[in-house]
SEROPA-395073 format. One line per 5 residues: number of its first residue (from 0); their letters; for each residue x, y, z of C-alpha. Coordinates in pm, 1 decimal. Example, Ala and Ser with C-alpha at 12.3 -4.5 7.8 and 13.67 -1.06 7.14 Angstrom:
BEGIN
0 = as = 1230.0:-450.0:780.0; 1367.0:-106.0:714.0 .
END
This chain:
BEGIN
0 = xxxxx = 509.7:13265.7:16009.6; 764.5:13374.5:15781.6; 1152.2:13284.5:15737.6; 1406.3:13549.9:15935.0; 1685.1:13326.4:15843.9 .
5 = xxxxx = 1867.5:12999.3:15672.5; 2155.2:12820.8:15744.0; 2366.0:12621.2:15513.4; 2432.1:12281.3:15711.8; 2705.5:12050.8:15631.3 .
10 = xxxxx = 2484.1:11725.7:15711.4; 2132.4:11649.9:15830.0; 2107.3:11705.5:16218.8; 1842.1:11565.8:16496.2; 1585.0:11912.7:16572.7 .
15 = xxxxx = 1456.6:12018.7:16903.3; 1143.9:12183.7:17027.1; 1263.0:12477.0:17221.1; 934.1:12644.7:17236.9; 818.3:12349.1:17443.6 .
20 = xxxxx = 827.0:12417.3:17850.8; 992.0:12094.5:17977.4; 1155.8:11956.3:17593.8; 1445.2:12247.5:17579.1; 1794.0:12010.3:17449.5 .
25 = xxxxx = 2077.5:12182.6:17553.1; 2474.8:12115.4:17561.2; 2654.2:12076.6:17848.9; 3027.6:12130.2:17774.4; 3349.5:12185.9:18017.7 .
30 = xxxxx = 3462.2:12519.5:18142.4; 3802.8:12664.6:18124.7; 3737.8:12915.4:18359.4; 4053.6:13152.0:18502.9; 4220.6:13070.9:18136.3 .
35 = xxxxx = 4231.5:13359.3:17904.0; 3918.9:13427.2:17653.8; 4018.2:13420.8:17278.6; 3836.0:13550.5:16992.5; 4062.4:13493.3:16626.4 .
40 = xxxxx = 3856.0:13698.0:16347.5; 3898.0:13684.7:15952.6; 3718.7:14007.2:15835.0; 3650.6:14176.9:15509.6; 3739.2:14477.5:15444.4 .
45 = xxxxx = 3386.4:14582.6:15338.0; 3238.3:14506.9:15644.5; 3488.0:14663.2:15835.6; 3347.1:15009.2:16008.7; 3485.1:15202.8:15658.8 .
50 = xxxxx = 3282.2:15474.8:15521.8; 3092.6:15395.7:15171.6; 3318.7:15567.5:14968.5; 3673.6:15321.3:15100.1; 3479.9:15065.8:15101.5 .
55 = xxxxx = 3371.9:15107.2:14707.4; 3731.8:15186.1:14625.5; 3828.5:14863.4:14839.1; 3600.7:14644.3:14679.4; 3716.8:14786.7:14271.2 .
60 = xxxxx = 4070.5:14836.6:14326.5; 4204.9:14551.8:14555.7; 3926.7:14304.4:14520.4; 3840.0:14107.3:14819.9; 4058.4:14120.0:15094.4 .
65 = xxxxx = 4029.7:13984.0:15452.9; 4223.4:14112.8:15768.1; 4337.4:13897.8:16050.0; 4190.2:13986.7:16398.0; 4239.5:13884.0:16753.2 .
70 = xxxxx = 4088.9:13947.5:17075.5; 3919.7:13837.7:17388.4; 3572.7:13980.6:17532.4; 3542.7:14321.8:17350.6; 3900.5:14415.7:17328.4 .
75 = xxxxx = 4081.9:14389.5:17024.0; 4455.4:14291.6:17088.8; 4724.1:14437.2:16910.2; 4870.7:14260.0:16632.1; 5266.4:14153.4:16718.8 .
80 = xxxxx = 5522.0:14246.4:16547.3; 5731.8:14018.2:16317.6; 5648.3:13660.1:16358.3; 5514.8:13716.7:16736.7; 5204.8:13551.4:16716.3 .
85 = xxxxx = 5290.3:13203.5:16826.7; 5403.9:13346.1:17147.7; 5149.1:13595.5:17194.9; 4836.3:13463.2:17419.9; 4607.1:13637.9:17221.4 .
90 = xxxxx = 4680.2:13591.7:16852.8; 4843.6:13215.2:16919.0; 4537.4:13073.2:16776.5; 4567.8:13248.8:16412.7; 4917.6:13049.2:16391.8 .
95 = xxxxx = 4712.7:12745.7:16430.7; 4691.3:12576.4:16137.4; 4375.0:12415.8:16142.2; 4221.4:12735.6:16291.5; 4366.5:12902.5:15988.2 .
100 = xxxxx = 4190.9:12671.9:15726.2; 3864.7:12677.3:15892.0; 3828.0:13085.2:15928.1; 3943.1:13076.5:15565.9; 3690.4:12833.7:15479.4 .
105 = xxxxx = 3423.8:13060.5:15575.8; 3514.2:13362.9:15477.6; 3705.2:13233.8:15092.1; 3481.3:12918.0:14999.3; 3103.7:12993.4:15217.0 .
110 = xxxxx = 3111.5:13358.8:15149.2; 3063.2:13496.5:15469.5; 3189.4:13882.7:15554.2; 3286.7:13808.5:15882.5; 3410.1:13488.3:16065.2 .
115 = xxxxx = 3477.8:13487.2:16427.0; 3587.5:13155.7:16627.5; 3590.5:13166.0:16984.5; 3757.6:12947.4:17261.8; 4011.9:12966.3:17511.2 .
120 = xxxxx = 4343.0:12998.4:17546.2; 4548.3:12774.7:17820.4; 4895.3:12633.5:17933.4; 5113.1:12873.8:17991.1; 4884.3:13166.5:18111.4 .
125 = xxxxx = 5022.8:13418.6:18386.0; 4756.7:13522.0:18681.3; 4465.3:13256.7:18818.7; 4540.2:12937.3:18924.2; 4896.5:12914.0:18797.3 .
130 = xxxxx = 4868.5:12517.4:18863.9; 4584.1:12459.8:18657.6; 4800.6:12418.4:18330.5; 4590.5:12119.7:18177.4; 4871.4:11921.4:18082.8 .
135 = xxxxx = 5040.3:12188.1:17871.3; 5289.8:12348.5:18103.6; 5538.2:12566.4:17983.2; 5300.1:12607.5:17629.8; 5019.3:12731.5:17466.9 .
140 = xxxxx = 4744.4:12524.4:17350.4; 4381.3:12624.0:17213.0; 4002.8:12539.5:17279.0; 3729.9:12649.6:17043.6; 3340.9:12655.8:17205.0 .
145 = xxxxx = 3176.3:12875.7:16913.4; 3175.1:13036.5:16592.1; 3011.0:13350.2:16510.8; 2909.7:13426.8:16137.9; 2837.4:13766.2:15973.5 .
150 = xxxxx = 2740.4:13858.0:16355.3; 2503.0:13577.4:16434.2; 2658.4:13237.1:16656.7; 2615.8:12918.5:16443.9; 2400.7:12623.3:16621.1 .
155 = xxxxx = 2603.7:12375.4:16849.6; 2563.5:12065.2:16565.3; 2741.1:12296.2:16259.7; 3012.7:12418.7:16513.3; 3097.4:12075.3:16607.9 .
160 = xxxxx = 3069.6:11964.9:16237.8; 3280.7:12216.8:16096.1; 3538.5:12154.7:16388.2; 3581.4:11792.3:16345.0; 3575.1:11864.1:16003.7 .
165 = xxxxx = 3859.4:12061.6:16011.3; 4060.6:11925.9:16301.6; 4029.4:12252.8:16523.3; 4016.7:12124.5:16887.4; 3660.9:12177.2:17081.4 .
170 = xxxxx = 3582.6:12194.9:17462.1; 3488.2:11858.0:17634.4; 3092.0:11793.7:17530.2; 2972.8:11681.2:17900.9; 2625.7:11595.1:17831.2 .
175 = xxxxx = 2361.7:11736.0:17588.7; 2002.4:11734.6:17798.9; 1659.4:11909.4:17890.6; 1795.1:12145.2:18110.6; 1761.7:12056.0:18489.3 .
180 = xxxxx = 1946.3:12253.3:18720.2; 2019.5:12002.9:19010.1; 2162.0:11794.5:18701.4; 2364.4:12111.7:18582.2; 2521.2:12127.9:18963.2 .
185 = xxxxx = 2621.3:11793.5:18959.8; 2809.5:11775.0:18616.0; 3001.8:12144.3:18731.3; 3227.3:11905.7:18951.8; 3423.1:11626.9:18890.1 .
190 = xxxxx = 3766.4:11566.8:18725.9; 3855.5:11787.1:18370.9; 3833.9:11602.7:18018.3; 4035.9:11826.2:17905.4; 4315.1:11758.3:18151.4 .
195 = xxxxx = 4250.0:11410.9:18097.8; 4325.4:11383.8:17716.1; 4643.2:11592.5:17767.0; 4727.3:11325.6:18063.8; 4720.7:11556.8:18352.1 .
200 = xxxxx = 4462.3:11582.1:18635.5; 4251.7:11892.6:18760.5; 3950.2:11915.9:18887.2; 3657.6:12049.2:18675.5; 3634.7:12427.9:18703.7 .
205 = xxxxx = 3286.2:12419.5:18600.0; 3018.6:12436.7:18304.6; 2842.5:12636.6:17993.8; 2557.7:12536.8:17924.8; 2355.7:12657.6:17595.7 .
210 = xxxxx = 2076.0:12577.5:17345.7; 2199.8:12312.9:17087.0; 1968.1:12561.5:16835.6; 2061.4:12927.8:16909.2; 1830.7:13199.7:17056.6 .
215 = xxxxx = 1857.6:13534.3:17201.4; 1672.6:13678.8:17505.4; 1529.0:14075.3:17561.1; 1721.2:14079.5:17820.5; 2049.4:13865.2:17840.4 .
220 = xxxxx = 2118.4:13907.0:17475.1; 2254.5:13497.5:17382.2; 2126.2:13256.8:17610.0; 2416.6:13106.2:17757.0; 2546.9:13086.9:18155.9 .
225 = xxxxx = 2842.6:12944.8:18317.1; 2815.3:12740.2:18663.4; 3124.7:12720.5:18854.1; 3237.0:12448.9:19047.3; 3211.5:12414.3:19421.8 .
230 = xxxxx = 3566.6:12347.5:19411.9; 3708.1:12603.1:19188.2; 3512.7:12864.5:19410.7; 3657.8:12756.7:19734.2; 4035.1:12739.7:19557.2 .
235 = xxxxx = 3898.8:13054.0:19441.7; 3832.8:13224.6:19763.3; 4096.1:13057.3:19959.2; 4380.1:13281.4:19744.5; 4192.2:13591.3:19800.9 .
240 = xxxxx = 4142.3:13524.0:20180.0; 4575.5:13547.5:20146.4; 4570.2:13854.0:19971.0; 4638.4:13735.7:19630.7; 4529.9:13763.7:19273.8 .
245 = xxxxx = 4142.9:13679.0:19288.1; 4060.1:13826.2:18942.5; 4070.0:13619.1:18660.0; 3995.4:13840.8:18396.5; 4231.7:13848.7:18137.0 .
250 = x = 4604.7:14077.9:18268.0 .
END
C-alpha cells in the first residue's frame, strides 16, 4: 500500500468502507434538473495551458495572478462586458460574494492552482420548465453541489464544510445511505427543499447520488448518476408530445 494522495481537512469527519460490497455510504442530495449547469473557476496563470517559457515570465514578472472563469459542462462562457456579470446566467455566481471569498480562499490562503465550484444556476432561466422557478422568479439565484481542486473533486464532508463555512448556498442533502436502489427511486419524488426554503412549491425533479469519499471508475470516469423523477419525466414528455422545447441542455 502506499499513499497516492492527502487532503487537508478542516475538521475530523466519520470514514466509510467503500471497498466493502453491501457498507458503500453515499449522499443523496436534490436535483435541479432543466436549470442551467454552472461551473465559476479561479485559475492561475501557471497552470493555465501557457507554454514554459510565459509561464516563467508570468510567474517572475507579475507574480501570482489568478483569472476569473465561468462555464457550464465543457464550455467556457464568455466573459461580459462592463459590469455584466450579475445579469449574465453563466458568470452570476462570480458576483456572489460568498462564492467570491471561498474560490479565493483556495486558491490565495490553501495554495491550490486551480479552484473550480460547481452548482446550478436557477430563477430566471429561459427554455425547460419555465414554471419551475423555485421561488426566485424574475431572478437569479445559485446552488453549489461540488468543488474541484487542482483537477481532483473534494469529498462530500470538506465541500459541505467549506460551504457552511463560508456561507455559499448547497443543494438540499436528502439522505446520506448504503446505496439501495428501490430507496434511491423513492427519494427521486416528492416535493423540492429547495423550493421549500425559498417558500414556493415544486415537485422534486429528481436525485444525484455519489460516494461521500470520492472515487473514479475505468469506465464512467467519477462515480456519480442522476435519477429523475417519475414526475418530471412525464411533465417532461408531455411538452414534447406538443411540439415544444424538450431539451434542457443549456440555450
Amino acid at each position: 500500500m502506499k499513499l497516492v494522495k492527502k487532503e487537508k481537512l478542516l475538521k475530523k469527519f466519520d470514514g466509510w468502507d467503500l471497498s466493502v460490497m453491501g457498507s458503500h455510504n453515499y449522499v443523496v442530495s436534490g436535483a435541479v434538473v432543466h436549470n442551467s449547469n454552472s461551473r465559476t473557476q479561479l485559475d492561475c496563470y501557471s497552470y493555465m495551458s501557457y507554454p514554459w517559457w510565459k509561464k516563467l515570465y508570468t510567474r517572475i514578472f507579475k507574480g501570482t495572478k489568478y483569472e476569473w472563469k465561468a462555464g457550464s459542462h465543457n464550455l467556457k462562457r464568455k466573459k461580459p462586458v462592463g459590469k455584466g456579470s450579475k445579469e449574465n446566467v453563466y458568470w452570476y455566481p462570480q458576483s456572489v460574494p460568498e462564492v467570491r471569498e471561498l474560490l479565493n480562499y483556495l486558491t490565495e490562503i490553501e495554495g491550490y492552482r486551480s479552484a473550480c465550484l460547481y452548482g446550478e444556476i436557477y430563477g430566471r432561466i429561459t427554455g425547460g420548465l419555465k414554471s419551475m422557478t423555485y421561488g426566485k422568479e424574475g431572478k437569479l439565484a445559485f446552488v453549489a453541489f461540488a468543488i474541484k481542486v487542482n483537477g481532483y473533486y473534494m469529498n462530500y464532508g470538506v465541500f459541505a464544510e467549506l460551504c457552511k463555512l463560508y456561507k455559499v448556498t448547497t443543494v438540499p442533502l436528502i439522505a446520506k445511505m448504503p446505496f439501495d436502489f428501490k430507496k434511491v427511486k423513492e427519494l427521486s419524488n416528492g416535493h423540492s427543499e429547495l423550493a421549500q426554503r425559498n417558500g414556493a412549491q415544486h415537485f422534486r425533479e429528481g436525485v444525484v447520488v455519489y460516494p461521500e469519499q470520492e472515487r473514479e471508475e475505468r469506465n464512467c470516469g467519477r462515480v456519480a448518476f442522476k435519477f429523475l423523477s417519475d414526475e418530471y419525466l412525464l411533465k417532461k414528455e408531455k411538452k414534447h408530445s406538443k411540439g415544444k422545447q424538450a431539451d434542457f441542455k443549456d440555450e
